[in-house]
N, CA, C and O of each residue as an XYZ file, in Angstrom:
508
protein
N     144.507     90.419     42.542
C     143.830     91.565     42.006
C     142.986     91.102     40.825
O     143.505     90.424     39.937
N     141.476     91.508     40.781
C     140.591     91.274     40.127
C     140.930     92.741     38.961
O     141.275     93.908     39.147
N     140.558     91.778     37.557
C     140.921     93.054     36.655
C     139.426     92.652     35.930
O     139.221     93.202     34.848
N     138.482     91.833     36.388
C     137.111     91.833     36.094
C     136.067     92.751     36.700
O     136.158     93.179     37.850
N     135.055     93.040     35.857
C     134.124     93.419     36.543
C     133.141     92.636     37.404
O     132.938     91.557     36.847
N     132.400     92.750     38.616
C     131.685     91.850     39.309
C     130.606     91.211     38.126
O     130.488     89.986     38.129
N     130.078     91.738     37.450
C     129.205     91.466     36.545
C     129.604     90.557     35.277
O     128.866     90.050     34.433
N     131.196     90.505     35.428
C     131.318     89.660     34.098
C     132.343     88.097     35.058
O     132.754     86.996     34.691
N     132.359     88.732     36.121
C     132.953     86.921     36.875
C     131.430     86.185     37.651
O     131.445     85.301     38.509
N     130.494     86.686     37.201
C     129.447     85.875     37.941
C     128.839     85.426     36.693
O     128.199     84.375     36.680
N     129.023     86.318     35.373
C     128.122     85.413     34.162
C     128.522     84.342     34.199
O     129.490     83.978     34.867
N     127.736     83.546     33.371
C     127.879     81.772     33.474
C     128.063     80.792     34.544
O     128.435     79.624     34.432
N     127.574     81.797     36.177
C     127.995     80.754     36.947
C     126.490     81.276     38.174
O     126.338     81.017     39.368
N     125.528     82.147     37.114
C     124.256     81.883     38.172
C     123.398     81.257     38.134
O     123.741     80.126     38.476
N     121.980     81.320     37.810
C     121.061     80.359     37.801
C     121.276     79.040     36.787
O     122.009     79.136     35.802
N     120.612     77.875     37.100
C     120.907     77.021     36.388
C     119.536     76.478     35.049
O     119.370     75.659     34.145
N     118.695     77.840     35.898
C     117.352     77.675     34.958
C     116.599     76.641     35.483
O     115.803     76.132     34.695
N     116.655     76.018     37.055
C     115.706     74.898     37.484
C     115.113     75.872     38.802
O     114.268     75.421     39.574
N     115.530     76.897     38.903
C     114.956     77.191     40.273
C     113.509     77.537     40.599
O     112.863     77.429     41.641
N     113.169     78.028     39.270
C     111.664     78.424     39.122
C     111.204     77.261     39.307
O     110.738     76.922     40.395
N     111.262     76.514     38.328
C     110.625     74.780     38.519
C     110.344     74.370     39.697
O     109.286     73.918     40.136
N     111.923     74.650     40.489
C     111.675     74.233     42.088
C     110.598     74.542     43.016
O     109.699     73.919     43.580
N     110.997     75.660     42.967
C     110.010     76.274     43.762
C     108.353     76.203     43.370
O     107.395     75.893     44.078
N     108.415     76.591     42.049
C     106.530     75.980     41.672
C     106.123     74.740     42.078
O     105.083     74.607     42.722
N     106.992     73.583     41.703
C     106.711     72.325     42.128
C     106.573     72.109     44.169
O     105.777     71.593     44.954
N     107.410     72.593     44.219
C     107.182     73.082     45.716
C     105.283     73.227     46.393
O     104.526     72.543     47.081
N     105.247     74.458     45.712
C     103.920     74.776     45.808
C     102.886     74.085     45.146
O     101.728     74.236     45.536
N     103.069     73.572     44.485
C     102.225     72.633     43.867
C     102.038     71.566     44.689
O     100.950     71.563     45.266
N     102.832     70.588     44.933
C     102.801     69.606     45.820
C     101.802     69.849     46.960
O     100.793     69.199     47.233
N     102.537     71.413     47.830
C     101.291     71.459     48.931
C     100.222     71.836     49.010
O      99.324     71.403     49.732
N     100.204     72.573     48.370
C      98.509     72.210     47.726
C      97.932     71.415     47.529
O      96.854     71.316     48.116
N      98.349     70.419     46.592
C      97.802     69.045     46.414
C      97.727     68.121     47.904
O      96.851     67.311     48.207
N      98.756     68.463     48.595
C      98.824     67.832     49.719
C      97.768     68.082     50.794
O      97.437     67.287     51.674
N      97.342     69.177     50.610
C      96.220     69.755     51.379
C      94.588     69.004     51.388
O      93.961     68.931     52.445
N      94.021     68.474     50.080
C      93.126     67.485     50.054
C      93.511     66.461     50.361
O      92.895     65.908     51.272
N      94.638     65.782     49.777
C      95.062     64.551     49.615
C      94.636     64.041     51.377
O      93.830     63.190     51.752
N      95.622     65.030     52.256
C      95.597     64.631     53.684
C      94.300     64.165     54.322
O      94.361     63.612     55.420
N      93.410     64.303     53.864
C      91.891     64.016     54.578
C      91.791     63.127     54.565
O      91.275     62.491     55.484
N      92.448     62.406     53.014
C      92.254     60.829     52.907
C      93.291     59.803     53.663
O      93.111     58.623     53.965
N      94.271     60.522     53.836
C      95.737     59.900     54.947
C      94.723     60.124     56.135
O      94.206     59.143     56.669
N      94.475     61.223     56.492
C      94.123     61.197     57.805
C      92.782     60.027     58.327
O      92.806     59.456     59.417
N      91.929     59.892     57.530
C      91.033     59.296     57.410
C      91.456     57.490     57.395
O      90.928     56.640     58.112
N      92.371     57.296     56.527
C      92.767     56.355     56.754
C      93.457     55.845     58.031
O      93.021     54.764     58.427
N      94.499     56.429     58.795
C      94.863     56.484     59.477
C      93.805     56.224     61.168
O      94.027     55.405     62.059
N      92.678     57.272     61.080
C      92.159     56.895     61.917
C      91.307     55.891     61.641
O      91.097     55.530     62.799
N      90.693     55.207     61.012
C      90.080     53.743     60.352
C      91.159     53.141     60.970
O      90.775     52.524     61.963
N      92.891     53.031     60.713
C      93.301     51.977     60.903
C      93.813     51.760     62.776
O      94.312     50.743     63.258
N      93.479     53.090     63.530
C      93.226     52.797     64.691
C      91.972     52.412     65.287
O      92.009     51.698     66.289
N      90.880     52.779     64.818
C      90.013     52.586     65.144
C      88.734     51.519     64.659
O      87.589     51.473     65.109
N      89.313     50.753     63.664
C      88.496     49.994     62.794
C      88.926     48.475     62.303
O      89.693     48.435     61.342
N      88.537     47.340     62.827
C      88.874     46.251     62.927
C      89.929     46.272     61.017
O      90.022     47.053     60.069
N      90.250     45.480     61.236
C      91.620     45.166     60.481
C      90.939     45.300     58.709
O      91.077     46.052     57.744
N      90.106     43.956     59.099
C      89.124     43.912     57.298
C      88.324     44.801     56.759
O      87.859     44.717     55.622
N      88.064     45.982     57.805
C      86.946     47.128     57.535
C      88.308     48.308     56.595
O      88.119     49.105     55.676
N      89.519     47.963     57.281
C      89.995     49.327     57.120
C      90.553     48.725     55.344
O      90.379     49.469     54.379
N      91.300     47.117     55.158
C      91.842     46.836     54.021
C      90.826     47.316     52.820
O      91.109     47.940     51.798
N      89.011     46.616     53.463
C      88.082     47.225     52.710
C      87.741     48.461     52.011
O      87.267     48.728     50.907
N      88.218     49.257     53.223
C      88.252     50.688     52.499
C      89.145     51.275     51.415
O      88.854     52.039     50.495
N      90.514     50.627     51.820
C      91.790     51.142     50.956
C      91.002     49.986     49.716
O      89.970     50.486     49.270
N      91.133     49.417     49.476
C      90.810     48.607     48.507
C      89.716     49.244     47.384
O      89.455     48.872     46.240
N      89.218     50.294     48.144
C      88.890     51.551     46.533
C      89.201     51.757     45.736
O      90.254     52.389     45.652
N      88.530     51.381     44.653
C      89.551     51.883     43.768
C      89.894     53.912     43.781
O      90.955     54.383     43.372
N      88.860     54.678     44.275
C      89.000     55.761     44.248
C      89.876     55.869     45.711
O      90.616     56.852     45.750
N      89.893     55.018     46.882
C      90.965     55.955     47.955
C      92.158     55.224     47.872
O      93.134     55.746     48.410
N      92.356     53.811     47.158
C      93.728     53.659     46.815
C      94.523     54.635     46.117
O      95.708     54.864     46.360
N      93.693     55.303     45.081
C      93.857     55.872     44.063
C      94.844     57.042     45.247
O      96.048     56.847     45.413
N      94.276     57.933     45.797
C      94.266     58.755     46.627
C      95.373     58.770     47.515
O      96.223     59.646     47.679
N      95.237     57.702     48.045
C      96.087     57.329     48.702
C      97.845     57.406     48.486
O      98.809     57.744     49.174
N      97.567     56.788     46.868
C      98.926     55.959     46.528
C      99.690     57.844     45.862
O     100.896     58.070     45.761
N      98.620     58.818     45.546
C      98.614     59.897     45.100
C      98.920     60.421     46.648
O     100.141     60.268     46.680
N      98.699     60.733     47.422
C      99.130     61.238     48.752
C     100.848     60.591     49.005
O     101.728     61.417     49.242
N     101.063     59.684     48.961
C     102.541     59.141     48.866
C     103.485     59.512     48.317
O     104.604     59.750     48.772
N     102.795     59.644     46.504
C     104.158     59.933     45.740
C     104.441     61.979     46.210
O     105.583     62.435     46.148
N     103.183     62.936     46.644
C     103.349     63.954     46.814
C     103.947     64.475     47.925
O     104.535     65.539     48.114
N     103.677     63.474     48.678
C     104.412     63.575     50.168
C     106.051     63.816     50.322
O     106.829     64.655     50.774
N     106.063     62.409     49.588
C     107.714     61.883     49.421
C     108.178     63.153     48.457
O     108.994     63.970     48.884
N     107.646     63.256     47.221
C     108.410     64.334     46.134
C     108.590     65.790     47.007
O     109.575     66.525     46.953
N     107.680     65.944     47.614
C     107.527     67.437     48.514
C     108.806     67.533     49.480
O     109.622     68.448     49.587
N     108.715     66.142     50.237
C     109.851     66.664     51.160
C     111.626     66.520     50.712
O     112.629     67.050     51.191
N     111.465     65.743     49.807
C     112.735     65.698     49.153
C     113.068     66.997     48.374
O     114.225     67.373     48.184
N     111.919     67.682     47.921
C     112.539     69.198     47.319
C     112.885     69.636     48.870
O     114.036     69.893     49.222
N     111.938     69.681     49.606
C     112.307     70.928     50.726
C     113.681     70.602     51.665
O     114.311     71.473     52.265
N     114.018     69.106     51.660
C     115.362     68.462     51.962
C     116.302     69.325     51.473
O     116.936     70.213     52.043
N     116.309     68.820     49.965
C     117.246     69.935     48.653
C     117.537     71.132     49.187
O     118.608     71.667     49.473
N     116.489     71.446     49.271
C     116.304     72.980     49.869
C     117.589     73.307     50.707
O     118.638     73.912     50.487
N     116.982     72.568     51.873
C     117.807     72.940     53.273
C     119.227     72.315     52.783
O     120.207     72.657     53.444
N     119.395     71.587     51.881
C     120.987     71.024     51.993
C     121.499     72.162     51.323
O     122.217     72.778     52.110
N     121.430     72.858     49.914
C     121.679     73.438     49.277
C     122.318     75.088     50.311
O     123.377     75.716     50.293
N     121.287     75.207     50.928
C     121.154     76.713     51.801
C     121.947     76.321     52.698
O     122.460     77.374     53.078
N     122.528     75.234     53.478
C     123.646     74.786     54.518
C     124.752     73.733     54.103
O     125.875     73.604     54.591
N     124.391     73.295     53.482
C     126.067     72.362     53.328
C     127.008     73.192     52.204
O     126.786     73.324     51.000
N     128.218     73.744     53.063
C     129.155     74.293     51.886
C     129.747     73.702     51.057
O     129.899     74.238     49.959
N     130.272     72.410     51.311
C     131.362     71.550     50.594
C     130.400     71.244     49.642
O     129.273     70.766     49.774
N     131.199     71.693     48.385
C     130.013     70.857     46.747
C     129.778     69.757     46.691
O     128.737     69.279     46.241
N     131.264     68.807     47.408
C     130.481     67.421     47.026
C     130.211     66.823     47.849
O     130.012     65.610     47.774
N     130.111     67.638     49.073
C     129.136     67.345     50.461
C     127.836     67.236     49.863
O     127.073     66.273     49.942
N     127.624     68.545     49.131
C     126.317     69.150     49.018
C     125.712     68.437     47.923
O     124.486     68.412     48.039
N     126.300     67.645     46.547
C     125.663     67.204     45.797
C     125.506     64.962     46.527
O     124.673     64.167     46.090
N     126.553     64.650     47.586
C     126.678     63.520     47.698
C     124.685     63.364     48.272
O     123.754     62.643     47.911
N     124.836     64.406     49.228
C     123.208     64.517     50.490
C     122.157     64.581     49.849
O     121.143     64.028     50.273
N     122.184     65.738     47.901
C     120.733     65.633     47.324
C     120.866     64.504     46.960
O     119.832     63.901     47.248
N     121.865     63.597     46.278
C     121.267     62.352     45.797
C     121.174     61.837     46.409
O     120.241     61.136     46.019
N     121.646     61.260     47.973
C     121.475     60.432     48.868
C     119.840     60.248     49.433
O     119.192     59.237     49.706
N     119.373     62.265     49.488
C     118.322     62.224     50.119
C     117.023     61.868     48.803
O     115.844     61.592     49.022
N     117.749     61.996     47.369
C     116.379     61.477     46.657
C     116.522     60.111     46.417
O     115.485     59.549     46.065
N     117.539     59.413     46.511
C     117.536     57.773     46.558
C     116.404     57.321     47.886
O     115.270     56.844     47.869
N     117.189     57.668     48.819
C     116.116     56.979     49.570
C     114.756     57.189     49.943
O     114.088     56.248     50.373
N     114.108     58.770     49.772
C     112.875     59.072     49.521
C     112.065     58.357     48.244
O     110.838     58.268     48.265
N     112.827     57.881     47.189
C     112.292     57.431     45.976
C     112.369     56.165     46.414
O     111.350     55.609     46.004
N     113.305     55.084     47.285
C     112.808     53.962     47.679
C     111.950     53.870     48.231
O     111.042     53.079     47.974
N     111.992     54.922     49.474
C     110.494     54.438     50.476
C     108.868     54.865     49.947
O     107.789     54.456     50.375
N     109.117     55.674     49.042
C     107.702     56.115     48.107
C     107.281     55.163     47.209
O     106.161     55.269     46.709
N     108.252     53.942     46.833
C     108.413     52.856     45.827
C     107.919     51.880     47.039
O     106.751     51.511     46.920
N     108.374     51.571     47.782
C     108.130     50.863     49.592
C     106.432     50.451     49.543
O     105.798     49.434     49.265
N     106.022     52.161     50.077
C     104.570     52.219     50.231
C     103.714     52.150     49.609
O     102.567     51.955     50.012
N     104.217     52.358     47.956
C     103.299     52.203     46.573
C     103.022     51.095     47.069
O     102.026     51.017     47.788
N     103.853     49.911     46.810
C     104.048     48.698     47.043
C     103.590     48.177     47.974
O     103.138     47.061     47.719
N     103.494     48.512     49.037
C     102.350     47.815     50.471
C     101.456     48.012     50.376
O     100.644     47.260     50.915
N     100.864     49.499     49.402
C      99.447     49.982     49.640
C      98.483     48.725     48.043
O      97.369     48.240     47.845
N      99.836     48.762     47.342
C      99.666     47.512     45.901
C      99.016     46.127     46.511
O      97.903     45.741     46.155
N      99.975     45.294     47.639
C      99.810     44.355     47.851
C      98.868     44.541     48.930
O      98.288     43.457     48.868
N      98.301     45.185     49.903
C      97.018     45.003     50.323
C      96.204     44.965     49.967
O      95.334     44.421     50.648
N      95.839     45.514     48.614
C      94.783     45.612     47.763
C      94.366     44.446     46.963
O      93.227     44.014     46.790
N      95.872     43.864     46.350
C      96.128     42.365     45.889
C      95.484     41.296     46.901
O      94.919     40.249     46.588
N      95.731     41.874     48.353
C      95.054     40.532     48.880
C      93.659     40.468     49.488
O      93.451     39.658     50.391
N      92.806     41.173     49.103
C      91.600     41.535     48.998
C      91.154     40.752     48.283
O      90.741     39.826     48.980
N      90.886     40.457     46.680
C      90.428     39.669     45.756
C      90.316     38.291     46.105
O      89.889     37.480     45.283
């Protein structure tokens, strides 16, 4: 038997004050993601369709590396919130649920560190 009111066993245990953040950053990202993609896409078809040194040539911009390496980190940050997302809204167990967000931002933050890094050293071997 509850001798609380509903209103005084939920204080201190609702928002954590990041959710707004979340979600703006959310939207932010795809938005940004929305130009960014022209230059993924663009690249992408260059690198099917465009002998090997034409396409390094191109990334080797300093403005579509730029772009590029900016399309990566928004990509990766975007889907790791919306990951969060979905773990948060389905995994019940807490330390199910907190083991999967860090699991899923470790390895999104490696492979965004990955591609910085390949898109770094192609550019390096240009010069």
């Amino acid at each position: 038997m509850h001798y609380r009111t509903p209103l005084s066993r939920v204080r201190g245990l609702g928002s954590a004050k990041k959710g707004t953040s979340h979600w703006w950053m959310q939207r932010v990202t795809a938005v940004a993601l929305i130009p960014l993609s022209f230059f993924a896409i663009g690249l992408l078809d260059l690198s099917f369709n465009a002998p090997y040194a034409e396409t390094v040539k191109w990334l080797s911009s300093p403005l579509h590396s730029t772009i590029i390496i900016a399309w990566i980190l928004a990509v990766f940050y975007h889907a790791a919130l919306g990951l969060q997302v979905v773990i948060e809204d389905y995994v019940a167990a807490e330390a199910a649920k907190i083991i999967a967000v860090w699991s899923v931002n470790l390895v999104f933050f490696l492979l965004a560190v990955a591609a910085v890094l390949a898109v770094l050293r192609i550019i390096s071997s240009v010069g």
